[in-house]
Short mmCIF file of the C-alpha atoms (twelve columns), coordinates in Angstrom:
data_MODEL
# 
_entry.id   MODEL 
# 
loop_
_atom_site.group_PDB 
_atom_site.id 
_atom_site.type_symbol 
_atom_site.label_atom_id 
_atom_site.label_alt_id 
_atom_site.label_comp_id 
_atom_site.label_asym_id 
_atom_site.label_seq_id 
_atom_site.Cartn_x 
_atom_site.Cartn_y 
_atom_site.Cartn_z 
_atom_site.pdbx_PDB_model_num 
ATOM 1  C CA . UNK A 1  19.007  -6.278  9.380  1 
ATOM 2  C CA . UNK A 2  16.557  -3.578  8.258  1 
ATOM 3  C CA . UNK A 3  16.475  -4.013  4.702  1 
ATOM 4  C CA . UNK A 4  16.460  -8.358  5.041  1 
ATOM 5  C CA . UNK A 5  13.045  -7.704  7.498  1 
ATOM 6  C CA . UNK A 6  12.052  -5.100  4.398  1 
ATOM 7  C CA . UNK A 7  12.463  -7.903  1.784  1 
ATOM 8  C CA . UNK A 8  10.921  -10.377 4.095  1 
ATOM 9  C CA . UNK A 9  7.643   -8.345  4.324  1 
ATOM 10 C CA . UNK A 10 7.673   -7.274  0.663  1 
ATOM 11 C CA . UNK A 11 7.828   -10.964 -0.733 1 
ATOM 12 C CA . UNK A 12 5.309   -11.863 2.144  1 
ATOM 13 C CA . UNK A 13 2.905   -9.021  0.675  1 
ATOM 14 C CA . UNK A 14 3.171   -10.316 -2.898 1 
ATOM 15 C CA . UNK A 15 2.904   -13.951 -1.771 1 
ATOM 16 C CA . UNK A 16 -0.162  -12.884 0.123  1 
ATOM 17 C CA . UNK A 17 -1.748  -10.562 -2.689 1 
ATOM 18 C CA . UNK A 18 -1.326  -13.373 -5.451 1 
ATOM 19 C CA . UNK A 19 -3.254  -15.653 -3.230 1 
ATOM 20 C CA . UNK A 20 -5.833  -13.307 -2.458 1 
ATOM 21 C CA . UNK A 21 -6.571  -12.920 -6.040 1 
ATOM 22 C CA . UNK A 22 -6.529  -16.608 -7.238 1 
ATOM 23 C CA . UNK A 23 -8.492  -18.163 -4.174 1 
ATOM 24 C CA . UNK A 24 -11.021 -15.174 -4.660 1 
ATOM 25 C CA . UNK A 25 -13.828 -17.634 -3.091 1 
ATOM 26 C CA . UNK A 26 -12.099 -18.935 -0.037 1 
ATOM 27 C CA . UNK A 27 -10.040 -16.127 1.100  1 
ATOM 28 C CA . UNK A 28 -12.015 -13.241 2.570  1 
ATOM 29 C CA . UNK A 29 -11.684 -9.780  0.771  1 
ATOM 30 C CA . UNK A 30 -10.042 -8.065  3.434  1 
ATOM 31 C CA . UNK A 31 -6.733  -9.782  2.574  1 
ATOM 32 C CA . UNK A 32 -5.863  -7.851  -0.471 1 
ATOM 33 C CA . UNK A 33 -5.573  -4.588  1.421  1 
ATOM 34 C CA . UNK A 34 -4.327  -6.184  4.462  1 
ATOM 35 C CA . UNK A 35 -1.383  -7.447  1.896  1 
ATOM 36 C CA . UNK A 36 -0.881  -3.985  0.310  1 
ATOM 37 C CA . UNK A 37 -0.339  -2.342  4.070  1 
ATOM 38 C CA . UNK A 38 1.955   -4.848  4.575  1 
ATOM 39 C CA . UNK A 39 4.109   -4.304  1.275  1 
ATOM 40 C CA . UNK A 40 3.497   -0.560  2.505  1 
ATOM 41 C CA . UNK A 41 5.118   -1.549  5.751  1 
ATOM 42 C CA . UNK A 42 7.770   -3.324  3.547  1 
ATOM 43 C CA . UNK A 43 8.681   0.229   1.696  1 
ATOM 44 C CA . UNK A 44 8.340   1.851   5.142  1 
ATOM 45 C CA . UNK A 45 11.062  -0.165  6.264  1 
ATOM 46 C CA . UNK A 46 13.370  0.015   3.452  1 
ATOM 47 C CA . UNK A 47 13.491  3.576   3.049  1 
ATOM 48 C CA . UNK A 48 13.968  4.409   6.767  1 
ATOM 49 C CA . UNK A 49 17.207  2.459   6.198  1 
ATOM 50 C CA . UNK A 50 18.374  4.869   4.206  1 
ATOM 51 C CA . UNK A 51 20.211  8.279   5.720  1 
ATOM 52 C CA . UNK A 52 18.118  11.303  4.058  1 
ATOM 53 C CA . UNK A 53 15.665  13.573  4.817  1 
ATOM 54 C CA . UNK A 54 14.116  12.824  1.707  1 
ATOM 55 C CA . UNK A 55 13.903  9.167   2.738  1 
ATOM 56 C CA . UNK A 56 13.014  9.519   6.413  1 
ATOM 57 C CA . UNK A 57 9.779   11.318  4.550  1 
ATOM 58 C CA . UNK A 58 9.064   8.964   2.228  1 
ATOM 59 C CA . UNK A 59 9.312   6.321   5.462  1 
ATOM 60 C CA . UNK A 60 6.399   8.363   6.797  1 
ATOM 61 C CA . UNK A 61 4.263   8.554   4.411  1 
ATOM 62 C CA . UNK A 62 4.727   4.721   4.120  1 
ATOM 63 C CA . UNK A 63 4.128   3.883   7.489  1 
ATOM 64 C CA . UNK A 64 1.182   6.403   6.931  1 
ATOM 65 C CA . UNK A 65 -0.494  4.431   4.566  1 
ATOM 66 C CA . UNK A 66 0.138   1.467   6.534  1 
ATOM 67 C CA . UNK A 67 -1.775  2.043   9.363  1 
ATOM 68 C CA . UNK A 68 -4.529  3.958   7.104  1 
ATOM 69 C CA . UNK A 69 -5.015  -0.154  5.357  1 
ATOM 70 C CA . UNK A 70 -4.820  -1.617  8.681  1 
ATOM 71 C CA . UNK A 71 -7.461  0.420   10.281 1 
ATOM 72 C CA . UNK A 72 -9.884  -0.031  7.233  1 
ATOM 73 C CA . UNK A 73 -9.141  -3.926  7.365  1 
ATOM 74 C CA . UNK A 74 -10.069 -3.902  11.012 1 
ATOM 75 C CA . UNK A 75 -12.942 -2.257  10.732 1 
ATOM 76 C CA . UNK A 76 -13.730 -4.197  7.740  1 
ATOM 77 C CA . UNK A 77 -13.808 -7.055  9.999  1 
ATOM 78 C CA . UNK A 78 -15.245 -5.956  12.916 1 
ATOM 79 C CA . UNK A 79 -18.215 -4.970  10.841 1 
ATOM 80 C CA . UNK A 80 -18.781 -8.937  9.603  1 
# 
């Protein structure tokens, strides 16, 4: 279950980045880090699937940089 919701936010991250770079004009620019948090949250996912120390880390540091995107995308829009 873990690693088909990890796929399902990975390919919804890439689907997401490629459109925020080829509608550049009607897509605001927030998008492209909103879709990198969410491919972040993606690789957050898969690795805490994994048994491991090493990968319960790496999991961290994921979900880490996931909320550090979402927080600038918020404020990013609160700010417009």
């Amino acid at each position: 279950m873990r690693l088909a919701l990890a796929a399902t936010l990975l390919i919804g991250a890439a689907l997401l980045w490629l459109a925020s770079r080829r509608e550049r004009s009607r897509i605001p620019a927030w998008v492209s880090p909103l879709a990198i948090a969410i491919g972040a949250l993606g690789l957050s996912v898969a690795a805490a699937s994994r048994p491991g120390v090493g990968w319960s880390i790496s999991s961290i540091c994921f979900s880490v940089i996931a909320i550090v995107l979402i927080l600038i995308v918020l404020r990013d829009m609160l700010r417009r």
